[in-house]
C-alpha positions as CSV (number, residue, x, y, z in Angstrom):
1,X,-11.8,21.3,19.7
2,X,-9.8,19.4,17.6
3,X,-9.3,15.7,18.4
4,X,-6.3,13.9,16.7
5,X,-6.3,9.7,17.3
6,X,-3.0,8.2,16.7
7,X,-3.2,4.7,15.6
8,X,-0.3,2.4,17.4
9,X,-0.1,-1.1,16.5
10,X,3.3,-3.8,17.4
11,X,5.7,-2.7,15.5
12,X,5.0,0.6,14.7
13,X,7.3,3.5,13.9
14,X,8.4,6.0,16.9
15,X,9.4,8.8,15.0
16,X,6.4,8.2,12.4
17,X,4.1,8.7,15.7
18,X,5.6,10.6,17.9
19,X,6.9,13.6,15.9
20,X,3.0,14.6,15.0
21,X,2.4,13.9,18.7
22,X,4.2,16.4,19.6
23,X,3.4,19.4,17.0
24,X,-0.5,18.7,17.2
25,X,0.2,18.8,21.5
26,X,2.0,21.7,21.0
27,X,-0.8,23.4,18.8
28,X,-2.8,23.0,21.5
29,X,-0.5,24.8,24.0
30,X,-0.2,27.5,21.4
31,X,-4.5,27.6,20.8
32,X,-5.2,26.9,24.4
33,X,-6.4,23.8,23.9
34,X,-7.5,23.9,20.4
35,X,-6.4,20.8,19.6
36,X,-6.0,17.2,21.7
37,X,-4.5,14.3,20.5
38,X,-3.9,10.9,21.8
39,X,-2.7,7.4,21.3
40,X,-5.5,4.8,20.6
41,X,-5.5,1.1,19.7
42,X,-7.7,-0.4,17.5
43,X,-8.3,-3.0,20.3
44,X,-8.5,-0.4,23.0
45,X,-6.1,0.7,26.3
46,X,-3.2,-1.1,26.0
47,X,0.6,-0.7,26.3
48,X,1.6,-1.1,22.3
49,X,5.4,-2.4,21.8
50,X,6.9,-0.6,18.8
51,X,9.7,-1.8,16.3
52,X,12.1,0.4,17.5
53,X,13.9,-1.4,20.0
54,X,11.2,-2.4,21.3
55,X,10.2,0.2,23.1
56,X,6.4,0.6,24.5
57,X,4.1,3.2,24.2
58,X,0.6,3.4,26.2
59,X,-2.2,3.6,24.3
60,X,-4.8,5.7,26.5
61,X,-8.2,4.6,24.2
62,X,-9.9,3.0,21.7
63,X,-10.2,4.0,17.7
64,X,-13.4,6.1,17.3
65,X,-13.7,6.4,13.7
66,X,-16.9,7.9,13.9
67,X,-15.4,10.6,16.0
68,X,-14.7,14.2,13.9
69,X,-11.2,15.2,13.8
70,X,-8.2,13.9,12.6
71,X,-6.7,9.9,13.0
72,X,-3.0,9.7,12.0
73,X,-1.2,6.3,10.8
74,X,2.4,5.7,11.4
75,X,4.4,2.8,9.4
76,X,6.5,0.1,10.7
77,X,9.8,-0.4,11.7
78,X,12.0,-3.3,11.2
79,X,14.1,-4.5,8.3
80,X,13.0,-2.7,5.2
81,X,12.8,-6.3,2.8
82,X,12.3,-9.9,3.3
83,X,9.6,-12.2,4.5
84,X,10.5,-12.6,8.7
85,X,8.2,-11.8,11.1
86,X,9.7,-8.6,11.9
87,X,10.0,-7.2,8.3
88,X,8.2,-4.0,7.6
89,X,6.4,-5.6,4.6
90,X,5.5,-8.6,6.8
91,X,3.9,-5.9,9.6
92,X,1.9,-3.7,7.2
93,X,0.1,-7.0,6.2
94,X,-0.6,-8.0,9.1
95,X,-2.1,-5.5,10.4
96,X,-4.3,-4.8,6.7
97,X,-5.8,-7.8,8.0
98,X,-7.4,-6.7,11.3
99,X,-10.3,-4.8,12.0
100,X,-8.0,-2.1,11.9
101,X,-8.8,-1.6,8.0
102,X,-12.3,-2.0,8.6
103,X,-12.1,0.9,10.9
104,X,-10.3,2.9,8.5
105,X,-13.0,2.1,5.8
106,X,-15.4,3.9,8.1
107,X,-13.5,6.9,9.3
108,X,-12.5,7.6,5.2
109,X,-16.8,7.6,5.2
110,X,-17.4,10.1,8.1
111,X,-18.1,13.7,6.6
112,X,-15.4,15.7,9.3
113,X,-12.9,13.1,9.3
114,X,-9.2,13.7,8.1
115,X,-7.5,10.3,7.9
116,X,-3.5,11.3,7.7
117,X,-0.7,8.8,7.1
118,X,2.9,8.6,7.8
119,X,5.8,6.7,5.4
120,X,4.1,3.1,5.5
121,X,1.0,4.0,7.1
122,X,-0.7,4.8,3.5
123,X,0.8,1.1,2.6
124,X,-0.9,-0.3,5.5
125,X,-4.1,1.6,3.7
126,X,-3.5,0.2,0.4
127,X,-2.8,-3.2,1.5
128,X,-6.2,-3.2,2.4
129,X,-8.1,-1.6,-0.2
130,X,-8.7,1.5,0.9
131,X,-6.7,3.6,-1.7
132,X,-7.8,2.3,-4.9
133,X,-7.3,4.9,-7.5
134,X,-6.7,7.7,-4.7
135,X,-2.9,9.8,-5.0
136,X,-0.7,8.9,-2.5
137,X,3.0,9.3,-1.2
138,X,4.9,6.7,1.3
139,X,8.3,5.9,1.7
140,X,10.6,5.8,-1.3
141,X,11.6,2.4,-0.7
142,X,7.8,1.5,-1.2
143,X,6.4,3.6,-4.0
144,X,6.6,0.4,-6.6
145,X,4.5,-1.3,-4.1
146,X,1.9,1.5,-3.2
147,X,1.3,1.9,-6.9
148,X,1.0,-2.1,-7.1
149,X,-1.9,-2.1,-4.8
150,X,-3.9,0.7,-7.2
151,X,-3.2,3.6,-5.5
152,X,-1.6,6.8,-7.5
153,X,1.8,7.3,-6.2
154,X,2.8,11.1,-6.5
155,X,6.7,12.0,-6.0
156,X,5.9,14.7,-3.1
157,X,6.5,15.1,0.6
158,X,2.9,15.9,1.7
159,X,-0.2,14.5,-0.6
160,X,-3.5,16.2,0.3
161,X,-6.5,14.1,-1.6
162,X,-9.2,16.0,0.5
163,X,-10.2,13.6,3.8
164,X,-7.0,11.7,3.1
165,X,-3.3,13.2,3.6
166,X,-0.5,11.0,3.4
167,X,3.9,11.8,3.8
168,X,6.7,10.3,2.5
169,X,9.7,9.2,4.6
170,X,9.9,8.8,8.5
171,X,10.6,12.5,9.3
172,X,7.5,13.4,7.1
173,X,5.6,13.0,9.9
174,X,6.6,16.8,10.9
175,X,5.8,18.0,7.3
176,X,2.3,16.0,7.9
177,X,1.4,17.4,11.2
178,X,2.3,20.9,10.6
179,X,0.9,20.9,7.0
180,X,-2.8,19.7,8.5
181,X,-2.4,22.7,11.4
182,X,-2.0,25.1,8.9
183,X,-4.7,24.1,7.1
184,X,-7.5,23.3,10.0
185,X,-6.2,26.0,12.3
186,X,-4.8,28.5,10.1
187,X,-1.2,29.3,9.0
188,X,-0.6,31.4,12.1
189,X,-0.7,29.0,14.4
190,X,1.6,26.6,11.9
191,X,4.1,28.9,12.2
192,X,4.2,29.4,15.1
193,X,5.0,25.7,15.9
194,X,7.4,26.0,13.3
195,X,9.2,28.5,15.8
196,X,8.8,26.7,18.4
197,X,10.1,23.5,16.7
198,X,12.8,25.5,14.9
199,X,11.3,23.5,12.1
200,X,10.2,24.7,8.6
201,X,8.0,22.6,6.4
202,X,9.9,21.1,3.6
203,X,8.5,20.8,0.5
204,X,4.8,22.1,-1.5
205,X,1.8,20.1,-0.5
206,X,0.6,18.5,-3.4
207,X,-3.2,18.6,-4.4
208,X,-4.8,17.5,-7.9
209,X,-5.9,21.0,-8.4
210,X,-5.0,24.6,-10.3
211,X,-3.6,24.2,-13.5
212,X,-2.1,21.0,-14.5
213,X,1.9,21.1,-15.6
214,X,2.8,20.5,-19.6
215,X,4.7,17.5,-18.5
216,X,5.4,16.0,-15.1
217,X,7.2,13.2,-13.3
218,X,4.9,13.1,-10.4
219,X,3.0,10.3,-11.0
220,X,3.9,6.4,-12.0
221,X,2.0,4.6,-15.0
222,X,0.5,1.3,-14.0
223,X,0.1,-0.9,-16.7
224,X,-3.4,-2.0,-18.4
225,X,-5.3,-5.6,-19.1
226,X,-4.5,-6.8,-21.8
227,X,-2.5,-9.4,-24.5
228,X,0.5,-8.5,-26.0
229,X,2.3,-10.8,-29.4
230,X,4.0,-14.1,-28.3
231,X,7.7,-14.2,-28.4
232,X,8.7,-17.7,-28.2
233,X,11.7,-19.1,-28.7
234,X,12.6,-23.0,-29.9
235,X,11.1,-25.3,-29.6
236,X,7.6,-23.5,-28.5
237,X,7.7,-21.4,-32.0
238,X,7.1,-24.1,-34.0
239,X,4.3,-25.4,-31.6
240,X,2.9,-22.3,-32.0
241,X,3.1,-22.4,-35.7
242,X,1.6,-25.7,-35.9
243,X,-1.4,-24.2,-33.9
244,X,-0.6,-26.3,-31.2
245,X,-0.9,-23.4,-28.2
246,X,1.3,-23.4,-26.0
247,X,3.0,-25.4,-23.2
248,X,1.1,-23.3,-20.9
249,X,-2.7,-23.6,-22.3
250,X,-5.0,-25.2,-20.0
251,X,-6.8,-24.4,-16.5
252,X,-4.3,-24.9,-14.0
253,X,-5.0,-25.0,-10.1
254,X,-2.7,-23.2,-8.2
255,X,-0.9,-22.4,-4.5
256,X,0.8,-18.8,-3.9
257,X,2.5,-18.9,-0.4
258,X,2.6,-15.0,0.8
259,X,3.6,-14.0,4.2
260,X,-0.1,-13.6,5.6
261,X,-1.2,-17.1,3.9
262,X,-2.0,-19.4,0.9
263,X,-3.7,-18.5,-1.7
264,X,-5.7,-21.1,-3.7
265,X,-6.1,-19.5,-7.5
266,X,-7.4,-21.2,-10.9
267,X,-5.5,-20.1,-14.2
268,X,-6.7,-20.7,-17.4
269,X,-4.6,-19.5,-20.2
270,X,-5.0,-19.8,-23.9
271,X,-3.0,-19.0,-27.2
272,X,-4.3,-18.4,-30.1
273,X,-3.4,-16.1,-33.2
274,X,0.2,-15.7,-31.9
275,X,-1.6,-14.0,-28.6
276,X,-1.9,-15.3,-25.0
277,X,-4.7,-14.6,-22.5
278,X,-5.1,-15.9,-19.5
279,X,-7.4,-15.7,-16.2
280,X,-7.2,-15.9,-13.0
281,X,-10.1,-17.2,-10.8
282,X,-10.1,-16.5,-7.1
283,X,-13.4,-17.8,-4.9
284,X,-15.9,-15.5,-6.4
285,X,-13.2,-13.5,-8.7
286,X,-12.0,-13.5,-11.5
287,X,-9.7,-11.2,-13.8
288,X,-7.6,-10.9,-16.7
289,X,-3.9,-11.1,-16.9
290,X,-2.7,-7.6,-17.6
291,X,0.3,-7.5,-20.6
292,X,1.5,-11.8,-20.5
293,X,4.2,-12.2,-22.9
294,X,5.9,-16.0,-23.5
295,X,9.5,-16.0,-23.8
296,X,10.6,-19.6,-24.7
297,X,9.4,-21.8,-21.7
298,X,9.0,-19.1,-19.3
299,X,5.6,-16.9,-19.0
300,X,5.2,-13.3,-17.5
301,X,2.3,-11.4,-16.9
302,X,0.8,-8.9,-14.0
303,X,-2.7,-9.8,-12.0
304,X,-4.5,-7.5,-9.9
305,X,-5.7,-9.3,-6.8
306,X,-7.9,-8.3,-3.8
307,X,-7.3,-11.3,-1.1
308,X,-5.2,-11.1,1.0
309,X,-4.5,-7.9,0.0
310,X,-4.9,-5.6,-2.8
311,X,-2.2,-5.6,-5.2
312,X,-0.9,-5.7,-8.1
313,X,1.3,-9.0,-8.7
314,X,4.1,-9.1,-11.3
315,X,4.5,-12.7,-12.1
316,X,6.7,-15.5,-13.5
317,X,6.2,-19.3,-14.0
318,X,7.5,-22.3,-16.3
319,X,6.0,-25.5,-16.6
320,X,7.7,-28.7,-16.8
321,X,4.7,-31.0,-18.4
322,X,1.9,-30.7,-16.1
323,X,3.1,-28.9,-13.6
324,X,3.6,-25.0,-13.1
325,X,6.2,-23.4,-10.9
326,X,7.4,-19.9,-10.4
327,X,7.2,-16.6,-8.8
328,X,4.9,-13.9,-7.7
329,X,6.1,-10.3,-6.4
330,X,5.3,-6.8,-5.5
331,X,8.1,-4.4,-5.4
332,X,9.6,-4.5,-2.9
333,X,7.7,-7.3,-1.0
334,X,9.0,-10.4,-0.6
335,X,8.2,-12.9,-3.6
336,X,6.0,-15.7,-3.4
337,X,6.5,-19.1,-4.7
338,X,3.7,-20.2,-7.1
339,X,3.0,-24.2,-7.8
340,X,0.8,-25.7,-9.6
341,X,-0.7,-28.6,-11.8
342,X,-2.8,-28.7,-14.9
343,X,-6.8,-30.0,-14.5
């Protein structure tokens, strides 16, 4: 038999969760019980309110992640951008930060497990660190941001990386469920749920496999460490041709406010031979800013962070003598305000 756990969590998606619900139960009708699936918690039983509405589901169990089969994530609902309580981007991290991810960490371990993910459920994956370099699709709305936490976004409705399949939009969750009968039980069976459903599958799965296209928008560049010229404008180009540095240089210690908490960072940046560098040291942590270019008083540069999350900040400060405010962001995600002084 074929177990299939889906994941609920408050504020969840209804369609993202029921729609696979409902083609794996009706796989099992099909198979005689071939397949059983049912709604879990990662905190066990419990009646789980989603963001549609909020209208409740019952959760019947608890996550097994050791458990072979299949455990599906939906996304979240709620307003697509902005930093309230009930905005999607505001759900997904909260929930990265329970033992949910932990969880997930071990059921991506387990041999026969298939972890599957629905619109923002591969966010809620990347968030916490679980998709690092692994191709992925989500939501539209949130591809910037998938690829900003180190995960390979790929421009297809189904992504199959081996133990991990993800979908696109909300009504991917079909495409998801359908595409992972086929392949576990056998295209037969698939279609005939596709009968049943008067439902075709939209779209190829994708897989990094066969023979590689000449040339392909499929997947999104993410940019590389680095320093890149100065580009200063007066009066910090003739600083910089004194060989003063820069209004910036200096260790710096700095507060980002995010919507799951503050984050305590120390900056040190450098200019020298018309280039800046700069670091960023975070508890035991520390990396380089990725492409910083200085334009006039204002300095721009990308960071790859772990804590709270994992993503990949684009950032933007100005300093006004020794102090350093600004912004930080991630696609679509709300941005954070950044302040600072210099040490």
């Amino acid at each position: 038999m074929m177990n299939v756990q889906i994941v609920l969590f408050d504020g969840f998606d209804l369609l993202d969760a029921i729609a696979p619900y409902e083609v794996f139960n009706a796989a099992g009708m099909i198979t005689n019980g071939a397949v059983q699936a049912e709604f879990v918690t990662a905190e066990g039983a419990r009646a789980v309110t989603s963001g549609v509405g909020g209208t409740k589901l019952e959760a019947s169990g608890k996550l097994d992640p050791a458990r072979a089969g299949i455990i599906l994530v939906p996304g979240a609902a709620g307003e697509p951008e902005g930093d309230g309580p009930d905005a999607i981007p505001t759900i997904l991290a909260r929930i990265a930060g329970t033992e949910l991810t932990g969880k997930l960490a071990q059921a991506l371990d387990q041999p026969d497990m298939i972890v599957a993910t629905v619109c923002g459920g591969s966010l809620l994956l990347a968030m916490g660190g679980l998709l690092e370099g692994r191709p992925a699709v989500t939501h539209y709305m949130g591809m910037e941001v998938l690829g900003a936490t180190g995960a390979r976004p790929i421009q297809a409705r189904v992504v199959d990386d081996g133990n991990f399949v993800s979908g696109g939009g909300v009504t991917s969750g079909l495409d998801v469920a359908v595409y992972l009968v086929e392949r576990e039980l056998g295209p037969r069976v698939a279609h005939a749920v596709e009968r049943l459903f008067e439902f075709e599958r939209r779209g190829t799965a994708w897989k990094s496999s066969g023979m590689a296209p000449r040339s392909s928008a499929e997947e999104v560049d993410t940019p590389q460490a680095g320093a890149v010229p100065v580009h200063e404008s007066e009066p910090a180009a003739r600083t910089q041709d004194r060989g003063e540095g820069s209004a910036f240089d200096g260790k710096w210690e700095v507060s980002i406010a995010t919507p799951v908490g503050k984050m305590a960072v120390l900056f040190h940046i450098e200019t020298a031979a018309g280039l800046v560098r700069g670091t960023a040291t975070q508890g035991d942590e520390r990396s380089e800013f990725i492409d910083p270019a200085l334009d006039g008083r204002t300095l721009r540069w990308s960071q790859r962070i772990t804590k709270p999350m994992r993503l990949n900040l684009t950032f933007e400060a100005n300093v006004d003598g020794d102090q350093m405010t600004g912004t930080a962001k991630a696609g679509l995600l709300p941005a954070s305000k950044l302040t600072g002084w210099r040490v």
